[in-house]
N, CA, C and O of each residue as an XYZ file, in Angstrom:
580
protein
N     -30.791     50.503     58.178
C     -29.470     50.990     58.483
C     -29.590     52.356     59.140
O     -30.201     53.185     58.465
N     -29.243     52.659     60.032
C     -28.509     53.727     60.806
C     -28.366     54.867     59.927
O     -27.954     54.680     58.782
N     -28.620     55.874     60.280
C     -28.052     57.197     59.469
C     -26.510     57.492     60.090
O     -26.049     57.612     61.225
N     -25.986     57.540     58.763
C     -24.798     58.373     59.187
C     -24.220     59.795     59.159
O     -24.489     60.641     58.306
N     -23.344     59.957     60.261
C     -22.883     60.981     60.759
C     -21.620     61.647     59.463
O     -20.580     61.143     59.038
N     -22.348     63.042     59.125
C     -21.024     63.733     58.306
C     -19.738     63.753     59.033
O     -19.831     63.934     60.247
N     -18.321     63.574     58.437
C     -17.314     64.407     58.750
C     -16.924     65.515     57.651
O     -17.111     65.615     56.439
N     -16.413     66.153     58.451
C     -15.454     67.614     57.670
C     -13.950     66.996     57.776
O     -13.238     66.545     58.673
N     -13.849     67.235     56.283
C     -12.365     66.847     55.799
C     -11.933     67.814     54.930
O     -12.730     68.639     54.483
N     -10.601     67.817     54.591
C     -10.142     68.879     53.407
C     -10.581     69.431     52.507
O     -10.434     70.612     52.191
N     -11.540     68.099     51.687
C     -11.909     67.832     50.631
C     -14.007     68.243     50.729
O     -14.897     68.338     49.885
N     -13.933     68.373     52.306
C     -15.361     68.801     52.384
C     -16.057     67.845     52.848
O     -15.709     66.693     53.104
N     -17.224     68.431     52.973
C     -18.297     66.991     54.115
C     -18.404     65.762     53.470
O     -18.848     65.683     52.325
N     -17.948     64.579     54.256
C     -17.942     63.205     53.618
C     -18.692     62.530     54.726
O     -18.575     62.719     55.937
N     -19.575     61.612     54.012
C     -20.393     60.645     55.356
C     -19.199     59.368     55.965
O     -18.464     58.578     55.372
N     -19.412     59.600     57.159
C     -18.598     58.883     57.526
C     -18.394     57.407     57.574
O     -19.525     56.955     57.752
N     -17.602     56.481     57.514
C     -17.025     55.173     57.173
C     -18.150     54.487     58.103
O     -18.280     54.572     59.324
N     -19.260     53.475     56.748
C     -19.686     52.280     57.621
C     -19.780     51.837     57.319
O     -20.252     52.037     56.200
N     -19.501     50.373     57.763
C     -19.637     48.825     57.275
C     -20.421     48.142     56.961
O     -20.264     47.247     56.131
N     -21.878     48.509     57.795
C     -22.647     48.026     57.317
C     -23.130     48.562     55.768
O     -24.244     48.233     55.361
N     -22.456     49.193     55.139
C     -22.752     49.318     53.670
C     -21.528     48.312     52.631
O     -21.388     48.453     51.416
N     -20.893     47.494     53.355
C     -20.223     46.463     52.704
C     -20.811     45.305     52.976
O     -20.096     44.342     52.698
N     -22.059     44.991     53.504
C     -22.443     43.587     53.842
C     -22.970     42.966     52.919
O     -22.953     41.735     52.924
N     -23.638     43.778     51.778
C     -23.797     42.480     51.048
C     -22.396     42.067     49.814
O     -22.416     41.089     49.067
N     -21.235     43.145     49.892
C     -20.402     42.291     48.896
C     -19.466     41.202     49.902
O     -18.674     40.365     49.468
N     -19.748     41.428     51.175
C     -19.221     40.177     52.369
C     -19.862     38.675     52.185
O     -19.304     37.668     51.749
N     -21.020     38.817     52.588
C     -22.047     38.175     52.121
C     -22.130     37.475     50.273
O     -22.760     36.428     50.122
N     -21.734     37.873     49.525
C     -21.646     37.530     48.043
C     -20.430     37.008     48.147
O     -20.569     35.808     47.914
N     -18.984     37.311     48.433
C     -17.988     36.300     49.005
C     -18.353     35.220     49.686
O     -17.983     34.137     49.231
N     -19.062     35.239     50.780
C     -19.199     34.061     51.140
C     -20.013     33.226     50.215
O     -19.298     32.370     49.695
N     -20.999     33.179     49.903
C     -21.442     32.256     49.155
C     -20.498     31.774     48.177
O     -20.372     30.565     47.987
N     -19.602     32.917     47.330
C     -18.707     32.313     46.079
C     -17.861     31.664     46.702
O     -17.736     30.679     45.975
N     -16.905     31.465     47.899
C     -16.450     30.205     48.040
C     -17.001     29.033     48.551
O     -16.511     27.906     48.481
N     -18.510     29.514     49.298
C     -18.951     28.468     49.622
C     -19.364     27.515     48.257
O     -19.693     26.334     48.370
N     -19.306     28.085     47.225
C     -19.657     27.219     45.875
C     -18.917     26.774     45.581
O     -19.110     25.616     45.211
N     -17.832     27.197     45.526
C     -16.239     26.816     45.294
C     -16.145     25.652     46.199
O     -16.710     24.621     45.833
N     -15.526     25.663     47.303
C     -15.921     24.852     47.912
C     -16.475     23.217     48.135
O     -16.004     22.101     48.352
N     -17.787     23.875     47.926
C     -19.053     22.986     48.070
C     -18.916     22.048     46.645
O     -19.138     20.838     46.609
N     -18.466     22.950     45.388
C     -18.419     22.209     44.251
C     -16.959     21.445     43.766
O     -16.882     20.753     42.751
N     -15.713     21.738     44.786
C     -15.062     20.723     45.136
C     -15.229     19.452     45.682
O     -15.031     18.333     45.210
N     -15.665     19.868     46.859
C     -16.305     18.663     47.656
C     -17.452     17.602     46.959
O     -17.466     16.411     47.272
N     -17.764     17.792     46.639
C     -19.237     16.975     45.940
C     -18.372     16.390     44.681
O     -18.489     15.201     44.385
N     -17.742     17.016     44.150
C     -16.902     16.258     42.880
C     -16.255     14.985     43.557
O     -16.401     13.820     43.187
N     -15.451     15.483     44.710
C     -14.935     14.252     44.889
C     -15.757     13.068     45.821
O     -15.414     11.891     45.713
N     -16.915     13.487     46.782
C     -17.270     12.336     47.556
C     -18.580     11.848     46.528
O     -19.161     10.808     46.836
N     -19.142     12.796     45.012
C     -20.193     11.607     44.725
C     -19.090     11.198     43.091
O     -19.741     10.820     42.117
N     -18.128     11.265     42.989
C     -17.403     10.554     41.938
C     -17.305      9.200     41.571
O     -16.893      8.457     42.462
N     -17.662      8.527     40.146
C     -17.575      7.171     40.070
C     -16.228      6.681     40.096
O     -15.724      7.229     39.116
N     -15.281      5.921     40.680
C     -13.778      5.741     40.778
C     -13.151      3.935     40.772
O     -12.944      3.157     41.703
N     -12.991      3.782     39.190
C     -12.832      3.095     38.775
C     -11.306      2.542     38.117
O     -11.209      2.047     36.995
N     -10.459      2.690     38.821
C      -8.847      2.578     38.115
C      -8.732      1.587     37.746
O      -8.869      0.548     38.392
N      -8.395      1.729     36.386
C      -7.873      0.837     35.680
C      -6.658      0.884     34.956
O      -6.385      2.084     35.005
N      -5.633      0.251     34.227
C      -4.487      0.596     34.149
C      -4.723      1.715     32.962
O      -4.160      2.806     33.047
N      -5.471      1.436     31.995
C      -5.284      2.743     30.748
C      -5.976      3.511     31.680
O      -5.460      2.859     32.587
N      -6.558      4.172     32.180
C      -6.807      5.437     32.910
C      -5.964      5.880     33.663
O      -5.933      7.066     33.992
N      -4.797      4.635     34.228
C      -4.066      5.295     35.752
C      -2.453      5.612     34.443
O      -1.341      5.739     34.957
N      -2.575      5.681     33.091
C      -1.532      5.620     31.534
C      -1.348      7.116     31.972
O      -2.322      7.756     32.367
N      -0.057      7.689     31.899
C      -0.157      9.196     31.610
C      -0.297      9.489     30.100
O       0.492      8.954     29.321
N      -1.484     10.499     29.552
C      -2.221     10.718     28.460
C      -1.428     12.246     27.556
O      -1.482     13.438     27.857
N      -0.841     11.647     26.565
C       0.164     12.058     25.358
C      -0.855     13.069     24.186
O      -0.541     13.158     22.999
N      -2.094     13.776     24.783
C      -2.634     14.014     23.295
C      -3.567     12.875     22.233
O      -4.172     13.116     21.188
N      -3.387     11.553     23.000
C      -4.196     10.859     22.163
C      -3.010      9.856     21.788
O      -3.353      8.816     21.227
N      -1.832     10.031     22.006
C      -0.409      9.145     21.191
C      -0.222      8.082     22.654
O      -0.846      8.152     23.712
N       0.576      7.374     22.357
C       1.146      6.259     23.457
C       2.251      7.113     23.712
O       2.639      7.809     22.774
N       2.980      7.211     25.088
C       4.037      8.429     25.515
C       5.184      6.922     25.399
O       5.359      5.999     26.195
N       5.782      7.205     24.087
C       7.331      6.517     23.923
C       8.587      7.157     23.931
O       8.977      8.067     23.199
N       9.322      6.428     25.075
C      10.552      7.602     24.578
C      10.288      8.571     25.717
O       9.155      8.771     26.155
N      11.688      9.332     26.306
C      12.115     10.110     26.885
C      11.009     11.125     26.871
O      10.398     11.374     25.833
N      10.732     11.746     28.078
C      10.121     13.267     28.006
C      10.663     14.138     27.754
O      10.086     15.076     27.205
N      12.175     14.187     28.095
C      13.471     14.947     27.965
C      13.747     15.350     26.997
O      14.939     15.656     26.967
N      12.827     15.669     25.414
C      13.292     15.971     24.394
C      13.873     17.149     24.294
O      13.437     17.889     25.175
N      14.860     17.794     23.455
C      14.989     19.003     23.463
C      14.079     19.356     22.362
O      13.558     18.515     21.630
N      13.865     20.914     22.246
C      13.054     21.184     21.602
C      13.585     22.503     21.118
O      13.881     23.381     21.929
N      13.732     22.692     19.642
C      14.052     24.129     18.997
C      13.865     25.199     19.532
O      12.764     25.426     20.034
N      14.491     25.779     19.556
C      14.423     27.012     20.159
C      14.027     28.558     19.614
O      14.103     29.696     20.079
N      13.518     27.888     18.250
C      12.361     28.738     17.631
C      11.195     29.033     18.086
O      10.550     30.077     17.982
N      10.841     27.568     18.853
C       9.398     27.424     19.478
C       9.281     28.701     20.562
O       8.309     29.448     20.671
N      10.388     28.749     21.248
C      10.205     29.673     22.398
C      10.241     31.255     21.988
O       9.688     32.229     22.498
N      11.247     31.104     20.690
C      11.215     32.824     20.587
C      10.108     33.141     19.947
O       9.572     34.172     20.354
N       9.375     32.358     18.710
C       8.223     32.542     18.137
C       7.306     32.698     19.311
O       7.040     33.899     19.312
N       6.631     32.086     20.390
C       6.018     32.197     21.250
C       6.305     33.324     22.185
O       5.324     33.934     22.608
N       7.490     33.698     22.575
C       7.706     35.248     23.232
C       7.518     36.236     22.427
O       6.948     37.174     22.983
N       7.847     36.458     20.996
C       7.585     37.622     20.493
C       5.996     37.531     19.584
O       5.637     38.384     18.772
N       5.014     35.997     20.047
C       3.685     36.326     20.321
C       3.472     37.339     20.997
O       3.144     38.495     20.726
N       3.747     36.650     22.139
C       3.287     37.560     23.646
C       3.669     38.756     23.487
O       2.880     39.518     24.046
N       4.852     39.499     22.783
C       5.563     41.265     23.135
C       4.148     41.675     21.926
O       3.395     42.626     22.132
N       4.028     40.775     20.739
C       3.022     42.124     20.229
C       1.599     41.586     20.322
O       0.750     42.214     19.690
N       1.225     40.561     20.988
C      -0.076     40.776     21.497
C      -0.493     41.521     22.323
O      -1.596     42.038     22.507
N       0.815     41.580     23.029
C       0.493     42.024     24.771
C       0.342     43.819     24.156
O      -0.181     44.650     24.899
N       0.718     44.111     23.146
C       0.891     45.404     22.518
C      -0.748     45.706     22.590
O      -1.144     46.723     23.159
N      -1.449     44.994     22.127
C      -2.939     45.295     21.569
C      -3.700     45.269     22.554
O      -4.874     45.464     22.239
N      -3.466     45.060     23.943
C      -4.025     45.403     25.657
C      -3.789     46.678     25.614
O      -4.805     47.314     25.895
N      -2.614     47.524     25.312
C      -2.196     48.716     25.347
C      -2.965     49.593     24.232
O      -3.312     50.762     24.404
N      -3.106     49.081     23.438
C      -3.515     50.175     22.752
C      -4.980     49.840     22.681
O      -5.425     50.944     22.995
N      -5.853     49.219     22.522
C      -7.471     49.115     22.599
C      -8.080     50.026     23.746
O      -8.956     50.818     23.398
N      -7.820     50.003     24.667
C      -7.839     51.412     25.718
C      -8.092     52.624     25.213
O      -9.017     53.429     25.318
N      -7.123     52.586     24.671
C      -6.792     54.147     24.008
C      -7.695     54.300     22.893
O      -8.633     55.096     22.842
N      -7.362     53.527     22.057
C      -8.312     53.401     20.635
C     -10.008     53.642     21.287
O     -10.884     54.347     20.787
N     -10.067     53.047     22.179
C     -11.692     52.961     22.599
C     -12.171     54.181     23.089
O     -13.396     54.251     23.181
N     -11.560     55.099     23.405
C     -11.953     55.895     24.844
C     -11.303     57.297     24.078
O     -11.805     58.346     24.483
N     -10.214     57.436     22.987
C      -9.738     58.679     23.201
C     -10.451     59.735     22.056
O     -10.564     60.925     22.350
N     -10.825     59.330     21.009
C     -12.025     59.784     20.107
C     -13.025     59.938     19.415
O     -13.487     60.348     18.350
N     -13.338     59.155     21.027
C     -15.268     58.665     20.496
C     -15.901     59.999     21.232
O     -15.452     60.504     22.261
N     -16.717     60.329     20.693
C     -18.220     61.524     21.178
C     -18.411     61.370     22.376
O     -18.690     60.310     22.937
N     -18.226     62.780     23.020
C     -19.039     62.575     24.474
C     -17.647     62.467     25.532
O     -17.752     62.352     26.753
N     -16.108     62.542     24.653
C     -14.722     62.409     25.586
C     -15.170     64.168     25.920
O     -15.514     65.033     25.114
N     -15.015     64.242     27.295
C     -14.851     65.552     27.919
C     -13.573     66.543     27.344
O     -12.356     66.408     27.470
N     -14.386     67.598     26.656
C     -13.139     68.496     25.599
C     -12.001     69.326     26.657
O     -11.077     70.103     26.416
N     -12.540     68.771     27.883
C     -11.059     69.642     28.891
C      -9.719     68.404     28.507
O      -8.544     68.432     28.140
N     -10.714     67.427     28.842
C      -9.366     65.813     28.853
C      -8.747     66.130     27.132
O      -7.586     65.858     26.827
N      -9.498     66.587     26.385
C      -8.755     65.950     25.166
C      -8.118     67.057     24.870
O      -7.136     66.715     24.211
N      -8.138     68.298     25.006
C      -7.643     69.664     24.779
C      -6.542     69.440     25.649
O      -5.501     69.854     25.140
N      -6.364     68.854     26.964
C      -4.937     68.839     27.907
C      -4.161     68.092     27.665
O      -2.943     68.226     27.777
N      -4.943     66.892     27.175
C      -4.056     65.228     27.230
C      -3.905     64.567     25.922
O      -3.034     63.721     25.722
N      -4.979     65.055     24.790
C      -4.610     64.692     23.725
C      -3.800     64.528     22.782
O      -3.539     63.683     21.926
N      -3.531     65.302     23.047
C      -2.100     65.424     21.924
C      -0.964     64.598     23.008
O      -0.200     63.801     22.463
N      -0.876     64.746     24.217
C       0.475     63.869     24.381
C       0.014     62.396     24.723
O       0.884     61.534     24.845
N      -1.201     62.101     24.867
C      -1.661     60.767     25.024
C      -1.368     59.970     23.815
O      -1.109     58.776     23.664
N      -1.502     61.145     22.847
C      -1.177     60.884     20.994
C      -0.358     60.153     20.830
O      -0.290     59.019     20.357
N       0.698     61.237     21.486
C       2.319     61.278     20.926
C       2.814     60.046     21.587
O       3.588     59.269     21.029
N       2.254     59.848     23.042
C       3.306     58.521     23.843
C       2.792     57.150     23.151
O       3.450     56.110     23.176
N       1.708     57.268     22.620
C       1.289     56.161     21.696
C       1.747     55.568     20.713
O       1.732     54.392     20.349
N       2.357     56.932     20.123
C       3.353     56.944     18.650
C       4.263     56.789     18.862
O       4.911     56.309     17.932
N       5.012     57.044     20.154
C       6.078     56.650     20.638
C       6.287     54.908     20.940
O       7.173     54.230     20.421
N       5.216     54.389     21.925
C       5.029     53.529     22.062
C       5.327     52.106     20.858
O       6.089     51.144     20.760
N       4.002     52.832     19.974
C       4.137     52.180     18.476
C       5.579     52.018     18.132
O       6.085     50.901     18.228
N       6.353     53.151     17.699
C       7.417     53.572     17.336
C       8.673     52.527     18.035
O       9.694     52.360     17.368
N       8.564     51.959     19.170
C       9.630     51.292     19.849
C       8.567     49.687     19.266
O       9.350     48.738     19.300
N       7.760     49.412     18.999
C       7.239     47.992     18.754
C       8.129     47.942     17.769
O       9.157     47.273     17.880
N       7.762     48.821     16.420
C       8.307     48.985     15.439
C       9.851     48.571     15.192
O      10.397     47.550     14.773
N      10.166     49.453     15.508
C      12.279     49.308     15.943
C      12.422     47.830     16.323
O      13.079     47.010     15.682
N      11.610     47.549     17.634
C      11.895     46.033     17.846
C      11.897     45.088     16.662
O      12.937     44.708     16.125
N      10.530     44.682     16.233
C       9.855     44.132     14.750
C      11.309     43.970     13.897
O      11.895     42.930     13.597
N      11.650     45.262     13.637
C      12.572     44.978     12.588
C      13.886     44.681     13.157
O      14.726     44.108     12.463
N      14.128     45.019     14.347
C      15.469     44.312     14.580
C      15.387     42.771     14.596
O      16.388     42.203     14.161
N      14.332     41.968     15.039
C      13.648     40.656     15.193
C      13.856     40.247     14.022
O      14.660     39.350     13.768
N      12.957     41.028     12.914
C      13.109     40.363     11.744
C      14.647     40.435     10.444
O      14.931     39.758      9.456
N      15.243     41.505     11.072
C      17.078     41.317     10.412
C      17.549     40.232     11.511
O      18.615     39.822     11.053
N      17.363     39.718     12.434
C      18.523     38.903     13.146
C      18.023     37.633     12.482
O      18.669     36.598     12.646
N      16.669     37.634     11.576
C      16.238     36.417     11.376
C      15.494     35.091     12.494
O      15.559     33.887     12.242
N      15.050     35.490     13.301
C      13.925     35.179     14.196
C      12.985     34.636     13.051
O      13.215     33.510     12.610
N      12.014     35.326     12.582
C      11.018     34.767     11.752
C      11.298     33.940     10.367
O      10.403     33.751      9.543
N      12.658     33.459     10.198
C      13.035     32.426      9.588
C      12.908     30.865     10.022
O      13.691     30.355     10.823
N      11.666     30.051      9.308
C      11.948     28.802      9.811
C      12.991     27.720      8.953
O      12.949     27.314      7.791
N      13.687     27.526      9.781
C      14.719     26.614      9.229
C      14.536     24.995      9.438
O      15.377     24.216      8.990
């Protein structure tokens, strides 16, 4: 590769923009769809393809599909399953933090500037799960009936 030429910028001498220092993650794309790809293709032209009527059956879990698909379905199922998701999705948010904000070796400028309010928006954070939780659990959400 070529040596490259400094520029002067605001920020001070930066080597200037070249491409040829992106060729091999170009190169590593190509191959990953060529696998992609390639491992589409081969699925379907060396496939054994044998239809028969229980294979061409739409498949219930293992049950015979009787009866309407159209069932309705409680509507517990859905709120139990959304207020999965609000406090799982909680524990993406906070493992970050938990991991990184008072382990050995955190730079004492970051934690002396940001610590304490990185703290506080956490507790805050917490603090609104909380409020939710219990409004959820007085409207009776986590009652199965």
């Amino acid at each position: 590769m070529g040596e490259v030429t400094p520029i002067i910028t605001v920020s001070g001498v930066e080597p200037a923009f070249d491409l040829s220092q992106y060729y091999p993650i170009f190169i590593y794309a190509v191959f990953v769809l060529a696998f992609a790809v390639g491992s589409l293709a081969a699925t379907h032209i060396i496939n054994p393809r044998k239809d028969t009527p229980v294979k061409l059956m739409p498949y219930e879990s293992g049950m015979d599909p009787i009866g309407s698909a159209r069932m309705q379905f409680d509507i517990k199922f859905y709120l139990i399953a959304i207020l999965f998701l609000i406090f799982d999705v909680e524990l993406l948010f906070l493992y970050p933090w938990a991991a990184i904000a008072y382990r050995e070796g955190v730079d004492s400028v970051w934690r002396a500037e940001f610590g304490r309010l990185v703290f506080w928006e956490v507790m805050v954070f917490l603090g609104t799960l909380i409020v939710a939780y219990i409004y959820v659990w007085r409207k009776g959400v986590f009652k199965w009936r």
